[in-house]
Every structure is written in C-alpha cells, then in structure tokens.
C-alpha positions in Angstrom: 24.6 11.9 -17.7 21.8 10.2 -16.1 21.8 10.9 -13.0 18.1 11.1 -12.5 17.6 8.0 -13.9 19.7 6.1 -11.5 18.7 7.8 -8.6 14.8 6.9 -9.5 16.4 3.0 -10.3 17.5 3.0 -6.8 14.6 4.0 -5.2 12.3 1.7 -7.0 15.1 -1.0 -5.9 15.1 0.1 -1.9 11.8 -0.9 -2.1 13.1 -5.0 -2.4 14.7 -6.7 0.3 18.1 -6.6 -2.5 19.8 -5.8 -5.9 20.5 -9.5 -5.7 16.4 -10.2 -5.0 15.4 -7.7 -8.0 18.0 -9.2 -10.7 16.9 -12.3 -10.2 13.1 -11.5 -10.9 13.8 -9.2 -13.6 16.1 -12.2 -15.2 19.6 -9.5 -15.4 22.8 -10.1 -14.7 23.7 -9.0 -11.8 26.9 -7.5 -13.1 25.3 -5.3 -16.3 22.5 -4.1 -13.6 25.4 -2.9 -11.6 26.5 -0.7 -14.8 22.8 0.8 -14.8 22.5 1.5 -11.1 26.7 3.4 -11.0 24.8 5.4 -14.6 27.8 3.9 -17.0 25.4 2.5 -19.0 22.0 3.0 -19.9 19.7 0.5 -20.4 18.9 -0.8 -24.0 15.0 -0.1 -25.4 14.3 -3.6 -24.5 15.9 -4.0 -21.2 14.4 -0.4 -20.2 10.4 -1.6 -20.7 11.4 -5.0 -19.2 12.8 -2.4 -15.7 9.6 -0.7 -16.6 7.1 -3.1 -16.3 8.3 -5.0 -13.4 8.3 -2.0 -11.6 5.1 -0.6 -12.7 5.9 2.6 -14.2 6.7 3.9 -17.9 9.7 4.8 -19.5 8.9 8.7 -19.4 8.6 8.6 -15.5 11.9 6.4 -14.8 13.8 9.6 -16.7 11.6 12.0 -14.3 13.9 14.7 -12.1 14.6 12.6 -9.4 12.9 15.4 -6.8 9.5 15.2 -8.3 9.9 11.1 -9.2 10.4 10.1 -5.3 6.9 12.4 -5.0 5.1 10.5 -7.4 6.1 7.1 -5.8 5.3 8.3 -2.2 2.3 9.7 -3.0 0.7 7.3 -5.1 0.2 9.1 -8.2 2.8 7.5 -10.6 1.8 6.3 -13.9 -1.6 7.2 -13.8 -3.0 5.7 -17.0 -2.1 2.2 -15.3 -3.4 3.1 -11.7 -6.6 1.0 -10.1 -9.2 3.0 -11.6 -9.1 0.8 -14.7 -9.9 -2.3 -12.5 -12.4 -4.7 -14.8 -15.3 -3.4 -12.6 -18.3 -2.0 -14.6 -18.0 1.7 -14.9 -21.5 2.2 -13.8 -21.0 0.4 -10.3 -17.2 2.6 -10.1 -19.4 5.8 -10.5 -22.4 5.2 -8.1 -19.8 3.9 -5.6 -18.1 7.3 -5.8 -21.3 8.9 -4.4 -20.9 10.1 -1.1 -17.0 9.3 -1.3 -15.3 13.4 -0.5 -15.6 12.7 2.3 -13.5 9.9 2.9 -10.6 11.2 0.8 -7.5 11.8 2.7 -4.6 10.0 4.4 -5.1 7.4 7.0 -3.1 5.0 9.3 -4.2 1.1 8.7 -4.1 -1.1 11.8 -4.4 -4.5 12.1 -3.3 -8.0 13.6 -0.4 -8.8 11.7 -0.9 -11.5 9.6 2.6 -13.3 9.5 3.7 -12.4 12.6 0.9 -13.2 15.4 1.6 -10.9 18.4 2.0 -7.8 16.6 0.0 -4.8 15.1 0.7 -4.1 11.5 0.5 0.0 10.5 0.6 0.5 7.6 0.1 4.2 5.1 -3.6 4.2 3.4 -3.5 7.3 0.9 -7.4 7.5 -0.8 -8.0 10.5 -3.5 -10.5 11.3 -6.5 -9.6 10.5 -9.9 -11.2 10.5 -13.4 -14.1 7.9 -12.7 -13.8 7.0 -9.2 -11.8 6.9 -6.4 -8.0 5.2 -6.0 -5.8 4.4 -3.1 -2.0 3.6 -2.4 -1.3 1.4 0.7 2.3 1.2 1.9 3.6 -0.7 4.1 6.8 -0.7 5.7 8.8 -3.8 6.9 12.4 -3.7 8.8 14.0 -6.6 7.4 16.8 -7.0 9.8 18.0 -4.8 12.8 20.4 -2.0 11.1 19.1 -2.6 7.5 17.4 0.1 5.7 13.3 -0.8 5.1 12.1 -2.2 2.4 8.4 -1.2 1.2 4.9 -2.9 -0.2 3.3 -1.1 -2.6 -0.6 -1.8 -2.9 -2.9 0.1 -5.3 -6.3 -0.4 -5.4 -10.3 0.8 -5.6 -12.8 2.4 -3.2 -16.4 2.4 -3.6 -19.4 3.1 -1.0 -22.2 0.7 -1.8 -25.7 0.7 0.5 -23.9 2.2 3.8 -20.4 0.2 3.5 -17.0 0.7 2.2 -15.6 -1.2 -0.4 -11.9 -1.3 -1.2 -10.2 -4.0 -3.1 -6.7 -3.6 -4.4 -3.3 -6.1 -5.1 0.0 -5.9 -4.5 2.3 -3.6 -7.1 5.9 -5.0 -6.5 5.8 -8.8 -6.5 2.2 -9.1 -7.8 1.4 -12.0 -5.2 -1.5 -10.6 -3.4 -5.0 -8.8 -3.4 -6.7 -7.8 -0.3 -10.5 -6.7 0.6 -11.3 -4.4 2.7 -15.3 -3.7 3.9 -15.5 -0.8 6.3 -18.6 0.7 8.5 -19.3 4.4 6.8 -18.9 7.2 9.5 -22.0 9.2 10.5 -20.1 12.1 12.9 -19.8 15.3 11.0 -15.6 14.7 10.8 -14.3 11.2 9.8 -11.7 10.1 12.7 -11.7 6.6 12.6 -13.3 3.5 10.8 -14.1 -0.3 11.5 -14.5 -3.2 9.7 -12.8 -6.5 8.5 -9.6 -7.0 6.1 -9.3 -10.3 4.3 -5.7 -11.5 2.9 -3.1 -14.1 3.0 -0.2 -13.9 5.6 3.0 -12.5 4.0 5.6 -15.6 4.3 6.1 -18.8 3.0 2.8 -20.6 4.7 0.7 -17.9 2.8 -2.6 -18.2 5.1 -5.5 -17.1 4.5 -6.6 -14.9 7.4 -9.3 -12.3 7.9 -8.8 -9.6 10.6 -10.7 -6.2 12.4 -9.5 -3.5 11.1 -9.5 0.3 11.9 -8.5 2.8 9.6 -7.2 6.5 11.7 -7.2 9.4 9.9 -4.2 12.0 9.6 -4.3 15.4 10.6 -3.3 16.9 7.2 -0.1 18.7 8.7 1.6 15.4 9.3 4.2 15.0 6.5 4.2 11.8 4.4 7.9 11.0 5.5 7.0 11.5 9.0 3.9 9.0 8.4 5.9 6.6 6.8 8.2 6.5 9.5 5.5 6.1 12.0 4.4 2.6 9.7 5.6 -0.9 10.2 5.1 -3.8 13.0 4.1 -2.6 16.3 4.5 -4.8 20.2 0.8 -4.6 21.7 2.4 -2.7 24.0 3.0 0.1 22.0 2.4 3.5 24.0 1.1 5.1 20.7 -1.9 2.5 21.1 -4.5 3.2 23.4 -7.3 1.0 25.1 -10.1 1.7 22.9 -7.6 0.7 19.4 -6.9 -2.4 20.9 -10.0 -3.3 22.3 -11.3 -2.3 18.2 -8.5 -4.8 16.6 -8.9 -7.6 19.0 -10.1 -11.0 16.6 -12.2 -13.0 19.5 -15.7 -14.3 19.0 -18.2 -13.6 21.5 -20.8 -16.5 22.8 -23.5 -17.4 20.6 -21.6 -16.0 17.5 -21.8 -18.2 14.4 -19.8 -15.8 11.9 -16.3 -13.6 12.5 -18.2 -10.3 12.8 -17.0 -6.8 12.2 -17.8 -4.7 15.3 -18.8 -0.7 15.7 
C-alpha cells in the first residue's frame, strides 16, 4: 500500500553509509524501522516529521511517486520552500549578487585535492539554477565506502552570488549537518563558460576534521550528459587518472611560489 513511500525511504537511506548508521541518528529502533522500510507499517504522525526532518524533506514529498521523487533528490530541487535561497543573507545583497549570474547556470564537475585523503582528486556534481530571489546549488558528492559496497552520497545545498568580478558560493552539508564550505571563484570573460578557478575552504571529512583550503576548478557539462552518467563519473580520483589532463592538474596543484606571503588562487 505504500509502496512509493518506501521506495523514496530507501533512497534517502542509500545515501548513509547504513540502516544501522541512520537509526541510530534518527533515535529508532532498528527493528520498527525495519517495518517501515518492508511497507508493513507506516510511520505514526510523529515518527513521520521526525524521518522528515532529518532528512530534509516534508511529509508531502516522502509520499511522492517514487519516479518523480528520485528526480527531485538528484536534481536538487526537493522541498523548495526549505532550499538555500532563504539563507539569513540580506535580500538586497542575494539580488545584486544575481546580476550577471545566467550565465553561470548549469551543471558542472567540482575538482579538487581531496581533503581527507591526501593523494587524491575529489569530483564531485555542482548543479547551479535560478530561483525566486537568487540563485541555488546542489553539490553531490559520491564516496565508495568499501570495494563491492553500493555508494553512499553528500548532499550540499547552498547560495551563489557574483559580487565586484568574483564568485561567491557558500552552502552546508544537508545529511549529517556537520559542515559549510566557501567557495570564491574568478568570473569567466570568454563568450562560453568552460572552466573556472579559484579557492575552496572546508574541513577534511574524517575524524581529524582539518581545516584545509584548496584550488579549485569548476568544468562545465555539455548539457547532453545525463545526471546518472555524471554521477557516476563523481567520487575520489588517483592523480593518475587518464580523464585528467596536464593543464587540470597543473590548475589544482596547492604549492606556493617564491616570494608568496598568502595561499593564492591562480588564473
């Protein structure tokens, strides 16, 4: 009887590493959220918004068809009335910052030195679009937990604004709410945006939580390429990677020259 409703539960759930690791958050018995996920029981009102709200979406979308659910989750535009655009910034800064912003709007590949595992490239999914009063982005990434285990995801959403020639987006993480990254990025001046610069500040994603800063460059995606193929292409990359080619890395590579006092983003 509720079929879509347990097939949207399970996706929210593949995106933790567990059922085990999302009972214990949510503070449920392993055993009744067994019942939910096989759809022999639905949840009460009170156990449904507490599932709700630790997963960031409302009680209307959970009981969505599952077809056009998964769609909403992949493409960033579930539960809009709680999405970044209602950040605490001051509406008047959100709306100049969207000035000049069309043109950025799209899908783009994230790369970067990973910050938890030195050695490697992180590529991660960076989805911006318009919305009523400024502009939002999802950013996905996609870990592989273990060799032969399925993915599991990190779900950022955040805000993009364009301030005096520079790219501004801030936004935290949706699924375990430990995180907020900045991003500052050069603005492109070539008639078609193909790729962007800049730094990305953030903490390393395991138990030492560093603080790091990082180059960055942000690719953009041919339109025809399909979000699951995307996706697939995501996730920690060997610096060997034939998909990476001289230029990228030379972009993403953290030194400091001579006579540098600062970490600098470069051109």
């Amino acid at each position: 009887m509720h079929d879509d409703f347990v097939a949207n539960l399970r996706l929210l759930c593949s995106y933790y590493p567990s059922i085990a690791d999302v009972c214990r958050r949510l503070s449920i018995n392993r055993a009744q959220f067994n019942r939910y996920l096989s759809g022999r029981y639905y949840p009460s009102h009170a156990a449904l918004q507490r599932i709700c709200h630790f997963f960031g979406v409302s009680p209307e979308d959970i009981d969505l068809p599952h077809h056009d659910f998964r769609a909403l989750v992949q493409t960033g535009q579930l539960n809009a009335d709680a999405s970044p655009s209602t950040l605490p910034w001051p509406n008047a800064l959100i709306q100049r910052g969207s000035e000049g912003m069309e043109r950025y709007l799209g899908r783009y590949f994230e790369l970067y030195h990973s910050m938890s595992r030195p050695g490697h490239l992180m590529r991660t999914l960076v989805c911006l679009e318009a919305r009523e009063g400024g502009v939002v982005y999802q950013r996905t990434e996609r870990m592989q937990v273990a060799l032969g285990r399925r993915p599991c995801h990190n779900r950022y959403v955040g805000t993009a604004v364009k301030l005096a020639d520079r790219l501004f987006l801030v936004d935290h993480e949706t699924l375990n709410g430990h995180e907020i990254t900045q991003t500052i990025l050069f603005p492109s001046f070539q008639s078609q945006v193909t790729r962007l610069t800049g730094l990305k500040m953030g903490v390393a994603d395991n138990s030492e939580r560093m603080p790091c800063c990082v180059r960055v460059v942000y690719q953009r995606l041919d339109e025809q390429i399909s979000l699951r193929s995307a996706l697939a292409q995501c996730g920690l990359l060997p610096l060997n990677d034939p998909s990476l080619d001289d230029s990228l890395l030379a972009a993403l590579r953290n030194d400091v020259a001579s006579g540098e006092h600062h970490f600098r983003a470069r051109h």
